[in-house]
N, CA, C and O atoms as a MOPAC input file, in Angstrom:
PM7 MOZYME 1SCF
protein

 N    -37.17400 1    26.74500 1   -24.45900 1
 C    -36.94600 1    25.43700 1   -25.05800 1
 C    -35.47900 1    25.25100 1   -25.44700 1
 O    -34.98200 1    24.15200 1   -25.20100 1
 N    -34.53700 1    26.42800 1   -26.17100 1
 C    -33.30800 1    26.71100 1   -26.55600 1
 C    -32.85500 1    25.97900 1   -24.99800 1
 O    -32.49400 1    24.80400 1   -24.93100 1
 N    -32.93300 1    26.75600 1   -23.97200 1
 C    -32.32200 1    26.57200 1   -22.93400 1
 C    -32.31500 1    25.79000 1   -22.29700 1
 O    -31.46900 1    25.84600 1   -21.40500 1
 N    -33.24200 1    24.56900 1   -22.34000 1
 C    -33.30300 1    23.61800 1   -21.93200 1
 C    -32.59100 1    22.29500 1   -22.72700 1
 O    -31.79600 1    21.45400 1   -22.30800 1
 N    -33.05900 1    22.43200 1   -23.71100 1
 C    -31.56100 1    21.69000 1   -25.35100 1
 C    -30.64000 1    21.73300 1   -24.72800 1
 O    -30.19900 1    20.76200 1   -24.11300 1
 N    -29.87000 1    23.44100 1   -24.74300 1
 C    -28.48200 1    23.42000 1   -24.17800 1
 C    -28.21600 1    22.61600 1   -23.07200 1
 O    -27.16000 1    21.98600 1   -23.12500 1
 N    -29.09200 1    22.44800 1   -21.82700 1
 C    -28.42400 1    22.37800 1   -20.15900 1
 C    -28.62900 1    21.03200 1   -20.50400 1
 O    -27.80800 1    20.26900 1   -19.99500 1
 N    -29.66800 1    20.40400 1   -21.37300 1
 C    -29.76800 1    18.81000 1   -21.70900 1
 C    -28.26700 1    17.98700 1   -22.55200 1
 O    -27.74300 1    16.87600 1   -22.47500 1
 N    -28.02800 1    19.14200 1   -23.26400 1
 C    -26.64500 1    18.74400 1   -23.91000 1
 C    -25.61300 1    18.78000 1   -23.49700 1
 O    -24.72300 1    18.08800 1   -23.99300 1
 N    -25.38400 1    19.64600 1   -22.39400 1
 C    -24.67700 1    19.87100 1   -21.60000 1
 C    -23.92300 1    18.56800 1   -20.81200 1
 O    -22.77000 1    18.13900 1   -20.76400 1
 N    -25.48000 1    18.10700 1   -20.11000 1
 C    -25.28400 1    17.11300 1   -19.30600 1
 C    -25.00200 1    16.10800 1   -19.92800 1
 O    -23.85400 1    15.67100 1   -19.84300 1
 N    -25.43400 1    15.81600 1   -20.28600 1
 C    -24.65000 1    14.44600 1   -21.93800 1
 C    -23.36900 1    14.55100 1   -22.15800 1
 O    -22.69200 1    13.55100 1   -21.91900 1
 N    -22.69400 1    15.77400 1   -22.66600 1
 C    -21.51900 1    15.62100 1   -22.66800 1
 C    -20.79700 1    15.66600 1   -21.49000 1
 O    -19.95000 1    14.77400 1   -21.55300 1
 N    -20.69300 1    16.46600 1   -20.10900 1
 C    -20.28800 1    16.01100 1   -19.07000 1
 C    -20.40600 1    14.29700 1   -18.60600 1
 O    -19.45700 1    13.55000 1   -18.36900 1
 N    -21.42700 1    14.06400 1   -18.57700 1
 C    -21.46100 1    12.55600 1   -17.93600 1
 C    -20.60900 1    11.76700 1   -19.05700 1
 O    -20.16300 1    10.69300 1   -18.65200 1
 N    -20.39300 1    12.00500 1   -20.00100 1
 C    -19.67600 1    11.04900 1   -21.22200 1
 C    -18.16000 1    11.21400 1   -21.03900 1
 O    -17.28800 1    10.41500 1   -21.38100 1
 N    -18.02400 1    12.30500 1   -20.48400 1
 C    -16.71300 1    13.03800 1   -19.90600 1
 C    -16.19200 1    12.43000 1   -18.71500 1
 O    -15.12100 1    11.82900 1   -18.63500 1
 N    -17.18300 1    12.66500 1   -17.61400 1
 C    -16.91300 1    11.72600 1   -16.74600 1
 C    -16.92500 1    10.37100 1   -16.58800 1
 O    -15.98200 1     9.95600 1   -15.91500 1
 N    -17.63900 1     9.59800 1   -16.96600 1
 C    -17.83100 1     8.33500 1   -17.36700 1
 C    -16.31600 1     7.26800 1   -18.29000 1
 O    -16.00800 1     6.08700 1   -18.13500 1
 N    -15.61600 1     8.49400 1   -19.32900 1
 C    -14.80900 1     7.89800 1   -19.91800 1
 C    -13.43900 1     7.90000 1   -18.97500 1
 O    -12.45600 1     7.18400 1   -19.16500 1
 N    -13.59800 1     8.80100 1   -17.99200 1
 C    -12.14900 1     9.18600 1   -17.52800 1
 C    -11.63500 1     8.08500 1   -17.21900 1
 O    -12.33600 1     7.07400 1   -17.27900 1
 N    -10.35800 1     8.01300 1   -16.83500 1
 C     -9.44900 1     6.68100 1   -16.55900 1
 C     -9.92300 1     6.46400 1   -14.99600 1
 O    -10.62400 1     7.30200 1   -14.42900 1
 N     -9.54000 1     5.44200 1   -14.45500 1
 C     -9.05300 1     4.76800 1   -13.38500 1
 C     -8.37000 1     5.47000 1   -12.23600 1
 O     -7.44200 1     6.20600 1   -12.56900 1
 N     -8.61700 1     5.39600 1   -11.08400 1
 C     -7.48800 1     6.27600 1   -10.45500 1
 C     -6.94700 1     5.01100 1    -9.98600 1
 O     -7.42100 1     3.90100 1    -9.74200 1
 N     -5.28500 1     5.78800 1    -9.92000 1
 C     -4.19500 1     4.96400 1    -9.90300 1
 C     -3.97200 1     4.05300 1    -8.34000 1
 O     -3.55900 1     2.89300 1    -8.36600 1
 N     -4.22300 1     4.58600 1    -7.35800 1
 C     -4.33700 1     4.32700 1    -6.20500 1
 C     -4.97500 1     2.46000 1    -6.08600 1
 O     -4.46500 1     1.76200 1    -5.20900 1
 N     -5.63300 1     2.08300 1    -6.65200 1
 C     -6.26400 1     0.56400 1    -6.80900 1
 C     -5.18300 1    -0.51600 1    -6.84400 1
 O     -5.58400 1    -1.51100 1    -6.24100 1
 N     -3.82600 1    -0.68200 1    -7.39000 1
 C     -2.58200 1    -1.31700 1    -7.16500 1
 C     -1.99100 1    -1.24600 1    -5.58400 1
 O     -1.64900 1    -2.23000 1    -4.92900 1
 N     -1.96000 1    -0.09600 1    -5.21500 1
 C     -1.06000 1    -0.37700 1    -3.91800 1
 C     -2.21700 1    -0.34800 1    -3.21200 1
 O     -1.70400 1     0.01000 1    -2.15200 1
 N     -3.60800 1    -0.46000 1    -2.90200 1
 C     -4.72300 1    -1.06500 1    -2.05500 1
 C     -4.54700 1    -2.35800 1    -2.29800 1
 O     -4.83500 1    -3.03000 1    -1.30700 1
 N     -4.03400 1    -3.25800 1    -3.61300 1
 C     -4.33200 1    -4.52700 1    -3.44300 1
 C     -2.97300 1    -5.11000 1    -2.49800 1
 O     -2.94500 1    -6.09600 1    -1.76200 1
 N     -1.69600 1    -3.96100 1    -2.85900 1
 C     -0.52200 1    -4.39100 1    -1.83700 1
 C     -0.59400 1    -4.75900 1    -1.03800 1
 O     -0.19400 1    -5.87500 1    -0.70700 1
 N     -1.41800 1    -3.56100 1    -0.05600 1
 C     -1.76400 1    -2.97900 1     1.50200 1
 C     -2.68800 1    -3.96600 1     1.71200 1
 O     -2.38700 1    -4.53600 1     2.76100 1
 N     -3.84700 1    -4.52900 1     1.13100 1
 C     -4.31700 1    -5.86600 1     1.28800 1
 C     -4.14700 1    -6.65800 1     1.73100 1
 O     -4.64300 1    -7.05400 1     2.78500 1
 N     -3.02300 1    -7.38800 1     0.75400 1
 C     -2.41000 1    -8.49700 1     1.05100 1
 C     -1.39700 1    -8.71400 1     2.11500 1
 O     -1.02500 1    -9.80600 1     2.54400 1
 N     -0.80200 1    -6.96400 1     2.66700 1
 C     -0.31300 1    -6.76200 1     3.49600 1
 C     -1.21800 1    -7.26200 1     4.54500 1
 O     -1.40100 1    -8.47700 1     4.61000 1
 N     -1.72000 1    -6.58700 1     5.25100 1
 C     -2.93000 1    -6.72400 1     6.09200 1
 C     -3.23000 1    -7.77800 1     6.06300 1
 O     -3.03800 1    -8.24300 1     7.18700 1
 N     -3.74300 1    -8.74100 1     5.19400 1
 C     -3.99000 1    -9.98100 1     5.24400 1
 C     -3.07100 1   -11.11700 1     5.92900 1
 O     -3.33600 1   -12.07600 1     6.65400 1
 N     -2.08900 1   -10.68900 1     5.48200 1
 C     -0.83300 1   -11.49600 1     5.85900 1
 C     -0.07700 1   -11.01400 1     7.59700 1
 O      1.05400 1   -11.47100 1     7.76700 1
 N     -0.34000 1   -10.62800 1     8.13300 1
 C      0.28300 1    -9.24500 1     9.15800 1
 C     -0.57100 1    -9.34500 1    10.41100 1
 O     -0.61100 1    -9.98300 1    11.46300 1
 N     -1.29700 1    -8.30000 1     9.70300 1
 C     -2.98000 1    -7.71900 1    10.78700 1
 C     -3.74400 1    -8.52100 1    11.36400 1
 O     -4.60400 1    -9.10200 1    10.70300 1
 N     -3.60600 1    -8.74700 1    12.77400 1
 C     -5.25900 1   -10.15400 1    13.26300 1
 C     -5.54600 1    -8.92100 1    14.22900 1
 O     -4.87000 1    -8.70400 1    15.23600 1
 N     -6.49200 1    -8.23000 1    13.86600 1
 C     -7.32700 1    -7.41400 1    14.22600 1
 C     -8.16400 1    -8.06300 1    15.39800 1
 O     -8.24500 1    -7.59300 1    16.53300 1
 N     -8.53000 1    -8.75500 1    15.12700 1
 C     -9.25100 1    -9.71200 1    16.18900 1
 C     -8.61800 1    -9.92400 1    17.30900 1
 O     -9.41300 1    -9.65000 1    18.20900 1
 N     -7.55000 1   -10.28600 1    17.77800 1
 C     -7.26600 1   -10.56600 1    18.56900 1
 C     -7.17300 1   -10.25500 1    19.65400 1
 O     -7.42400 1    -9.07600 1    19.90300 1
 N     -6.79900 1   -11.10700 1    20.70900 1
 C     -6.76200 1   -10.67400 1    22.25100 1
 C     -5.91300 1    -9.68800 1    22.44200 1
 O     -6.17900 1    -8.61200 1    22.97800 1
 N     -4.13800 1   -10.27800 1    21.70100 1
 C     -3.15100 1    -9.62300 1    22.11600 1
 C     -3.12800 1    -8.06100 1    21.98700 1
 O     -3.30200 1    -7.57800 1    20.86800 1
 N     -2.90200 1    -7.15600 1    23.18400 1
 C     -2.58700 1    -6.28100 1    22.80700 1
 C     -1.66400 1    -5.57800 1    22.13500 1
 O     -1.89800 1    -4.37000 1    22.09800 1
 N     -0.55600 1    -5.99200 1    21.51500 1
 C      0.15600 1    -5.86400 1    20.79600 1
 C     -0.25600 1    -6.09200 1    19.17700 1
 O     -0.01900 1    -5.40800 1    18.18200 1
 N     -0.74100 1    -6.94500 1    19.30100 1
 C     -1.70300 1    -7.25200 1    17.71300 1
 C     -2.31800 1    -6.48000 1    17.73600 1
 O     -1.84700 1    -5.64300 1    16.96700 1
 N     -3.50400 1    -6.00400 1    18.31300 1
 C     -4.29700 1    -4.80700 1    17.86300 1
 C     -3.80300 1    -3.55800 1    17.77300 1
 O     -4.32800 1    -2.70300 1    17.05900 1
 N     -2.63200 1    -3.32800 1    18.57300 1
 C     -2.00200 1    -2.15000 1    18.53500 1
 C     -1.36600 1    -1.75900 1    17.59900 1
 O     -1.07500 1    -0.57900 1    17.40600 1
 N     -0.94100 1    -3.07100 1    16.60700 1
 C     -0.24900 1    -2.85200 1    15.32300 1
 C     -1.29200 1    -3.11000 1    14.36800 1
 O     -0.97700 1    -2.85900 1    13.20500 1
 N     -2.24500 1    -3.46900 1    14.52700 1
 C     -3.49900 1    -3.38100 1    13.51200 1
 C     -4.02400 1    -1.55100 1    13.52700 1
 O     -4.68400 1    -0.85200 1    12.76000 1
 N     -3.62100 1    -1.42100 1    14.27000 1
 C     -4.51000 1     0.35400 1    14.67800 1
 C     -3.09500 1     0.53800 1    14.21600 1
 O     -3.11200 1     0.03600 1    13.09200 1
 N     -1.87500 1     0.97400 1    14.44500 1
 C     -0.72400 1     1.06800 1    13.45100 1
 C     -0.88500 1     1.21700 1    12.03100 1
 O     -0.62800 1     2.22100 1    11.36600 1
 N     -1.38800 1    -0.01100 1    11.59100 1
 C     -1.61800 1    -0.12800 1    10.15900 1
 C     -2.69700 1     0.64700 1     9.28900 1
 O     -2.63900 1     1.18500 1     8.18300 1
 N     -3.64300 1     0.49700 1    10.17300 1
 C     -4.94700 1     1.08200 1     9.91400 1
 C     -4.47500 1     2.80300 1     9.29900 1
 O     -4.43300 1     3.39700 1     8.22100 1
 N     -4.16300 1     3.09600 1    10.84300 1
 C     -3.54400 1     4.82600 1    10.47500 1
 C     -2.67800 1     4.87500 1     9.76700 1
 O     -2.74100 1     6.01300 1     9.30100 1
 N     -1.55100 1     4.19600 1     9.18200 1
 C     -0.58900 1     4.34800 1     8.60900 1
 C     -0.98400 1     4.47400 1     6.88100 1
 O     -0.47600 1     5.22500 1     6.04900 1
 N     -1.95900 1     3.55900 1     6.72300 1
 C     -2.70300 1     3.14200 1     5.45700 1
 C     -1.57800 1     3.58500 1     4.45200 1
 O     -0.48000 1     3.55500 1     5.00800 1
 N     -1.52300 1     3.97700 1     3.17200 1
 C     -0.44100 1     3.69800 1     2.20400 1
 C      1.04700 1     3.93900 1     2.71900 1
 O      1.97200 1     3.45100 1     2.07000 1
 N      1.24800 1     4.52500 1     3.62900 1
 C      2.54300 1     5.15000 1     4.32500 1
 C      3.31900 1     3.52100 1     4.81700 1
 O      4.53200 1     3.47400 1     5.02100 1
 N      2.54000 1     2.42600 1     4.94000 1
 C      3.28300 1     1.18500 1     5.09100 1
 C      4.33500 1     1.12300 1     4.59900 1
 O      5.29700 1     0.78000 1     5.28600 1
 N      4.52000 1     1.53500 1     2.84600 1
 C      5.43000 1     1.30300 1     1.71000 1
 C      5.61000 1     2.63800 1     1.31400 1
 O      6.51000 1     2.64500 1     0.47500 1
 N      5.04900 1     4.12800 1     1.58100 1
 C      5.13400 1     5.10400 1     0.84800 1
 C      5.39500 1     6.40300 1     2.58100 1
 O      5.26300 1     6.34800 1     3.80300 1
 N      5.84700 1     7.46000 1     1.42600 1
 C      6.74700 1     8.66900 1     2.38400 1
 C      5.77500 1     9.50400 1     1.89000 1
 O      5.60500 1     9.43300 1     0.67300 1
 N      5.01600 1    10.36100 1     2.57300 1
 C      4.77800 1    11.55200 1     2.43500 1
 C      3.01800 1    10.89000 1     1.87700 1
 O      2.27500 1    10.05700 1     2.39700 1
 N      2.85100 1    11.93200 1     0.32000 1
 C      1.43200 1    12.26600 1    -0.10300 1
 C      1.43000 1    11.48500 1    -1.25000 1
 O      0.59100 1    10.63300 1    -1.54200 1
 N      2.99500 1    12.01000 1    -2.26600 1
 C      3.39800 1    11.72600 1    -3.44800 1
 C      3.91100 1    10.29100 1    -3.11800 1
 O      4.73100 1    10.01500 1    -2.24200 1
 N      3.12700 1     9.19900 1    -4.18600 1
 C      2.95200 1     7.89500 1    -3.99100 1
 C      4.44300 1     7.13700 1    -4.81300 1
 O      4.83300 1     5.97800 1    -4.95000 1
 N      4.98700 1     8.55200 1    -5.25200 1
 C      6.31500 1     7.69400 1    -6.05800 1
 C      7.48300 1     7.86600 1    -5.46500 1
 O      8.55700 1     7.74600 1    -6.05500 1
 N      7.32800 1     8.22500 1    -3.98200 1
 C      8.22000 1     8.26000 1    -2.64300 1
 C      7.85000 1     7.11100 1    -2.23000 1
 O      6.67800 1     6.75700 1    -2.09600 1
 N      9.29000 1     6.14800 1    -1.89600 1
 C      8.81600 1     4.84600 1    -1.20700 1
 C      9.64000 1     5.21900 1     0.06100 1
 O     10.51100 1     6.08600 1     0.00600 1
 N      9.29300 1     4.43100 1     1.39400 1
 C     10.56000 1     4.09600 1     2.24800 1
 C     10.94000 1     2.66600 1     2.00800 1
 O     10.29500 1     1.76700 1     1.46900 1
 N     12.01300 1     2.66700 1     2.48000 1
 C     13.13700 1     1.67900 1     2.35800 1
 C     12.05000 1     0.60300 1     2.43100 1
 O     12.24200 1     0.05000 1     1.34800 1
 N     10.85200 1    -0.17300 1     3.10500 1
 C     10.02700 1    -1.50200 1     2.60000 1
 C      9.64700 1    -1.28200 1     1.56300 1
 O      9.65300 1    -2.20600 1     0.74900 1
 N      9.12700 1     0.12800 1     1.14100 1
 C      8.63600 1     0.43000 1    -0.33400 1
 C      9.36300 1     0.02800 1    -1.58800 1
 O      8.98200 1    -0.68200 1    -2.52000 1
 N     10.50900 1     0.65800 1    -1.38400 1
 C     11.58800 1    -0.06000 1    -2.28600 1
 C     11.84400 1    -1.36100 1    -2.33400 1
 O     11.72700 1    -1.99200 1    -3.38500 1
 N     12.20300 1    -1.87700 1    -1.26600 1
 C     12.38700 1    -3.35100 1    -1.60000 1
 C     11.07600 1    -4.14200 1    -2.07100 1
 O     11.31300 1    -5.04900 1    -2.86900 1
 N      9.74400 1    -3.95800 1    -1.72000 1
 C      8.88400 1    -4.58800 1    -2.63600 1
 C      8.57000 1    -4.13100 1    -3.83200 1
 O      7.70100 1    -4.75100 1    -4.44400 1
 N      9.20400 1    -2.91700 1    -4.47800 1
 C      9.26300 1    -2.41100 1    -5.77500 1
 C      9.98900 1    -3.36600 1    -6.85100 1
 O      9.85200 1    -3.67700 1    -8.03500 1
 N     10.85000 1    -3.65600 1    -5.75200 1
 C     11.72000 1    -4.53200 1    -6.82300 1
 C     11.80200 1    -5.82300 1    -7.12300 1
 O     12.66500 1    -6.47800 1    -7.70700 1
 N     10.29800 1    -6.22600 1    -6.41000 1
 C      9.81300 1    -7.50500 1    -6.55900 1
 C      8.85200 1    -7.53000 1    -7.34300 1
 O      8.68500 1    -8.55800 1    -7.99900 1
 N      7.98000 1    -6.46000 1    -7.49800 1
 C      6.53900 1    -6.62800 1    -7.59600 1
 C      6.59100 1    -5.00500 1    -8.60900 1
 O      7.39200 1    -4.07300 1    -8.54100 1
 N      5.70300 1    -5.15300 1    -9.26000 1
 C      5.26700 1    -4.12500 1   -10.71200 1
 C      3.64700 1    -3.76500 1   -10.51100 1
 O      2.69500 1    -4.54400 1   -10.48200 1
 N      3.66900 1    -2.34500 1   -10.38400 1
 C      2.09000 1    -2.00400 1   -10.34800 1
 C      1.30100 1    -2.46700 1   -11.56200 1
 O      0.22300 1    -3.04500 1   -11.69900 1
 N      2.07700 1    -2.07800 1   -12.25800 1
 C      1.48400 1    -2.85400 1   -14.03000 1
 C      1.50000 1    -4.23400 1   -14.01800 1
 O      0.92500 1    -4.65100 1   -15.02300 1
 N      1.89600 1    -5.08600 1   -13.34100 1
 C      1.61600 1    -6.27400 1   -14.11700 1
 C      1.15800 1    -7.37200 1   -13.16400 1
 O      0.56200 1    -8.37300 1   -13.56000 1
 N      1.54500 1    -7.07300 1   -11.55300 1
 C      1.05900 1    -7.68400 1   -10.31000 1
 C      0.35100 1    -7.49800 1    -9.59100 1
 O      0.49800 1    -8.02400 1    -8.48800 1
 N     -1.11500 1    -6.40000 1    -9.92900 1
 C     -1.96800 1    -6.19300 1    -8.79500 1
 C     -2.92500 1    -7.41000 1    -8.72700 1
 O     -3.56300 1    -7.60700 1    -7.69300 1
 N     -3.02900 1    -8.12000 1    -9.64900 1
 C     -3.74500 1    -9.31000 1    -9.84500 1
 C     -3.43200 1   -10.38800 1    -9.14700 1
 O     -4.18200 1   -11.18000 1    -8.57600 1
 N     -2.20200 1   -10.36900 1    -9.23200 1
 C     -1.41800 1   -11.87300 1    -8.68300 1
 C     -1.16900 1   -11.73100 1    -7.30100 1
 O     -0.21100 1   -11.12300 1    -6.82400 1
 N     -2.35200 1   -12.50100 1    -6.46400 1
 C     -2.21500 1   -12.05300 1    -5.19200 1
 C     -1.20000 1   -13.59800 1    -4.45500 1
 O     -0.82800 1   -13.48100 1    -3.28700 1
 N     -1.00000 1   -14.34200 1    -4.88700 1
 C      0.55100 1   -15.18400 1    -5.22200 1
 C      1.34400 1   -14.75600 1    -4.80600 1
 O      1.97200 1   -14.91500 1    -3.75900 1
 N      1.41600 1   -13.99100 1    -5.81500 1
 C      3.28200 1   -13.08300 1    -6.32900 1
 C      3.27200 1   -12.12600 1    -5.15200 1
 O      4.20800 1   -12.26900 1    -4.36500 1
 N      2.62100 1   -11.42800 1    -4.95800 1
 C      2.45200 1   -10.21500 1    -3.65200 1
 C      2.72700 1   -11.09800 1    -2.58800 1
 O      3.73100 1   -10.67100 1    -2.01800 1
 N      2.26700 1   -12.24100 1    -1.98800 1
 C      2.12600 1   -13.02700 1    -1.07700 1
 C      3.91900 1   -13.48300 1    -0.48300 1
 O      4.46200 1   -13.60000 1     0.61500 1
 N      4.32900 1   -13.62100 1    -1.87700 1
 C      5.66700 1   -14.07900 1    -2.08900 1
 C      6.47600 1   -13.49300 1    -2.01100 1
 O      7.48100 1   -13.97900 1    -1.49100 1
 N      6.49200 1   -12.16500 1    -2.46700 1
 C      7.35900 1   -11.08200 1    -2.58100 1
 C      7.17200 1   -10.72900 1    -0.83200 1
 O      8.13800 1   -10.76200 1    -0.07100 1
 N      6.20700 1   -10.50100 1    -0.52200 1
 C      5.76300 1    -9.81200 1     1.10000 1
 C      6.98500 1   -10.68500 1     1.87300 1
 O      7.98900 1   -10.10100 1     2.27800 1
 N      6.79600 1   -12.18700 1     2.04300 1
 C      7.14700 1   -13.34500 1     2.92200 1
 C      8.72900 1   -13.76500 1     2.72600 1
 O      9.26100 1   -14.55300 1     3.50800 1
 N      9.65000 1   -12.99900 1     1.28600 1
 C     10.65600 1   -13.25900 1     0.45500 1
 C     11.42600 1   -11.73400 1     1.56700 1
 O     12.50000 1   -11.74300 1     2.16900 1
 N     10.43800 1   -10.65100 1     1.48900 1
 C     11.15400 1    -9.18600 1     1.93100 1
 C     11.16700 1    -9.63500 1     3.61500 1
 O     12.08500 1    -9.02300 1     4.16100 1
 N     10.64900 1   -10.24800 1     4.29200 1
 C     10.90400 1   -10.77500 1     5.73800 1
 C     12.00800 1   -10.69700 1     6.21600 1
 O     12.38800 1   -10.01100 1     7.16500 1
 N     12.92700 1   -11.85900 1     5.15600 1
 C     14.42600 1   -12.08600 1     5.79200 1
 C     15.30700 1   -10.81600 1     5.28100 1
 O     16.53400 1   -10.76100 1     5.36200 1
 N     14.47300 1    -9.81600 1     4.74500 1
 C     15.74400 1    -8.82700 1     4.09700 1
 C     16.32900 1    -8.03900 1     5.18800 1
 O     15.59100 1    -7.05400 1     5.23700 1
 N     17.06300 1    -7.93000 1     5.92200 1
 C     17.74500 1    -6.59500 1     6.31700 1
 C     17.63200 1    -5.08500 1     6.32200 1
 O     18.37700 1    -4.56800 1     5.48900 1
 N     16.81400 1    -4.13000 1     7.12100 1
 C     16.32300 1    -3.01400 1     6.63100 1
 C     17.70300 1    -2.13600 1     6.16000 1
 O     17.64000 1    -1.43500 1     5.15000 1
 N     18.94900 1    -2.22100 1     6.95800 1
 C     19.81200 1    -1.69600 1     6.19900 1
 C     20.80600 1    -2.92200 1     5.30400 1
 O     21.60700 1    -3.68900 1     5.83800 1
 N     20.56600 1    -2.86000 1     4.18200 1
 C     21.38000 1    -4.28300 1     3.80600 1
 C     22.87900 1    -4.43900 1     3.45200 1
 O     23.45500 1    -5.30500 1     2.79400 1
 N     23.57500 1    -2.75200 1     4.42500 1
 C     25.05900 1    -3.02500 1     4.54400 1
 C     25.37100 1    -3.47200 1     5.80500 1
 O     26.53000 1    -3.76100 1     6.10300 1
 N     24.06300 1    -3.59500 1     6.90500 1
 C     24.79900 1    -3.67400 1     7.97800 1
 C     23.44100 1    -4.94000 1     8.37500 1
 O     22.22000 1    -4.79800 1     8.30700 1
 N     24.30800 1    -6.21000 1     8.81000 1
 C     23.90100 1    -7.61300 1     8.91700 1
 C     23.29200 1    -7.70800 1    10.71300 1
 O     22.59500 1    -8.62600 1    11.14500 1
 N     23.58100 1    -7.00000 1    11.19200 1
 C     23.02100 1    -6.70700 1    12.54400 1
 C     21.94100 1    -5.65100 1    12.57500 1
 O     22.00300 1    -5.05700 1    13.65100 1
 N     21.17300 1    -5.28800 1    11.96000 1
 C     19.87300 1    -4.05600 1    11.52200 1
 C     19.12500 1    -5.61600 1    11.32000 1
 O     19.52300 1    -6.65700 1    10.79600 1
 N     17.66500 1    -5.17200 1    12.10600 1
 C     16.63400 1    -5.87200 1    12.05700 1
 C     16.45200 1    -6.39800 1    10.80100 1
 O     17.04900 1    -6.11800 1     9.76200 1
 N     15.56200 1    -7.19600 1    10.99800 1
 C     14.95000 1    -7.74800 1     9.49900 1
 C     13.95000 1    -7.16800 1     9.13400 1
 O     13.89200 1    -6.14600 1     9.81700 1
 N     12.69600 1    -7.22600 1     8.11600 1
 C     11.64100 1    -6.70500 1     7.80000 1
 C     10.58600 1    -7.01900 1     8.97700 1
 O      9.77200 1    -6.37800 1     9.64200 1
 N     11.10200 1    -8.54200 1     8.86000 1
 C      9.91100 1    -9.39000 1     9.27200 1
 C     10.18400 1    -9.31200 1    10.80600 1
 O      9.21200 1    -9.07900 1    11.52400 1
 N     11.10200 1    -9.44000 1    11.23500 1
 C     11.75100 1    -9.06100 1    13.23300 1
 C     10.84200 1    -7.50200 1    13.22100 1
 O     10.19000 1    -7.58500 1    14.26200 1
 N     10.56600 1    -6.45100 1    12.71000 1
 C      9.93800 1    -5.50500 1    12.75200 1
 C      8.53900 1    -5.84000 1    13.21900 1
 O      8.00900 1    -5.46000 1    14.26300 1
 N      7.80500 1    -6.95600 1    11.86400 1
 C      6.46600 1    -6.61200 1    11.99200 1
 C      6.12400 1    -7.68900 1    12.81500 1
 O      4.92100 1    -7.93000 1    12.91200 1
 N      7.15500 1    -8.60300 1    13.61600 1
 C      7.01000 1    -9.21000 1    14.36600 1
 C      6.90200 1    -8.55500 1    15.80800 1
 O      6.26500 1    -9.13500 1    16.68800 1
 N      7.49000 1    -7.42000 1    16.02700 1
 C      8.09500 1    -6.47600 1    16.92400 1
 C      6.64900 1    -5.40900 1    16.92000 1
 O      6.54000 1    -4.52900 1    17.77400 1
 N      5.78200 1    -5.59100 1    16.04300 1
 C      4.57500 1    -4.78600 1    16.05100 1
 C      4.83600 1    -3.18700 1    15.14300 1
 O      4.02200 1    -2.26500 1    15.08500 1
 N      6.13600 1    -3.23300 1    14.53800 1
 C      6.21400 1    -1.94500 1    13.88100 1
 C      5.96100 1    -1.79200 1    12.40100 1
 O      5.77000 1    -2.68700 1    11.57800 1
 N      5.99900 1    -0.31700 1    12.19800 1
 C      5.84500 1    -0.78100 1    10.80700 1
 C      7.16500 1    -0.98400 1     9.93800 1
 O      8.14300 1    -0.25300 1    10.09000 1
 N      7.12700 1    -2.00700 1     9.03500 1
 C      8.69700 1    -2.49500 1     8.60600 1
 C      9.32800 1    -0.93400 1     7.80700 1
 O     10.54400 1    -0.93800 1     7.99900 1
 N      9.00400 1     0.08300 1     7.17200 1
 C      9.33300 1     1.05300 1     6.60000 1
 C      9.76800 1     2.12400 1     7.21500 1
 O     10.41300 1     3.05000 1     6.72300 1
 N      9.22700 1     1.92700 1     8.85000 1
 C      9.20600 1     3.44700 1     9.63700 1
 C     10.88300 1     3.78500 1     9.61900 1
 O     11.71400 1     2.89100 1     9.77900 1
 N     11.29000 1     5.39100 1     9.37300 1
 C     12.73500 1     5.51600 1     9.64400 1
 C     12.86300 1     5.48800 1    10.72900 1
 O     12.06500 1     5.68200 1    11.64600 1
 N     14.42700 1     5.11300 1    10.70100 1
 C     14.49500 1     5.12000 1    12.61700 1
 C     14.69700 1     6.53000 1    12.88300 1
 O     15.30900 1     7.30000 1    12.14200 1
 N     14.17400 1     6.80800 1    13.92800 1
 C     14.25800 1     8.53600 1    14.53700 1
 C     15.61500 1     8.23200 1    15.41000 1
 O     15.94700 1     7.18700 1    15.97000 1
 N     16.43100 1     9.77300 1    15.32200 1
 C     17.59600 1    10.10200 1    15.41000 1
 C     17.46700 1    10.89600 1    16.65900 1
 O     18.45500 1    11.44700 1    17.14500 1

């Protein structure tokens, strides 16, 4: 009976444990990659080039805006929508994301040199706007 109390109490406090834990952080840049996709991706389509950059995107999944595993590595699109857009205060405002996305278009991937593609000439081009250029 002891032993059954315990494994009963047990489980009570685990599930209360688990239950309280926070949020995982990852839910902000899904609503990015979203609105990315939304705006970008016609999956549907005939063109093969559209689907080819939809399957692009697909595999690429957070790596659109991020380097590596560690999510506080951006590449160069990462950054520039960093500095539009706040995980804290814009995952909501699918607006502001909309704006910021369509605002980073005309940016320049290198913005000392005025002849380097644009964001948007990229994802027009079917690539992903962040990829480094290979050397």
């Amino acid at each position: 009976m002891r032993k059954l109390l315990f494994c009963l109490a047990v489980g009570v406090v685990t599930g209360v444990f688990w239950l309280a834990r926070p949020a995982p952080q990852a839910s902000a840049d899904k609503t990015f990659r979203d609105e990315f996709v939304a705006m970008y991706v016609k999956a549907d389509s005939d063109d093969p080039k559209e689907k080819a950059f939809a399957a692009t995107v697909e595999k690429a999944k957070c790596n659109i805006c991020h380097v590596g595993r560690v999510k506080k590595n951006r590449n160069r699109y990462g950054r520039a929508l960093a500095e539009l857009l706040s995980r804290k205060t814009d995952t909501e405002n699918k607006e502001k994301i909309q704006a910021a996305l369509k605002k980073i278009e005309a940016r320049h991937v290198d913005p000392k040199n005025e002849k380097s593609p644009t964001f948007g000439e990229l994802i027009r081009a079917a690539k992903l706007p962040g990829e480094e250029p290979k050397s």
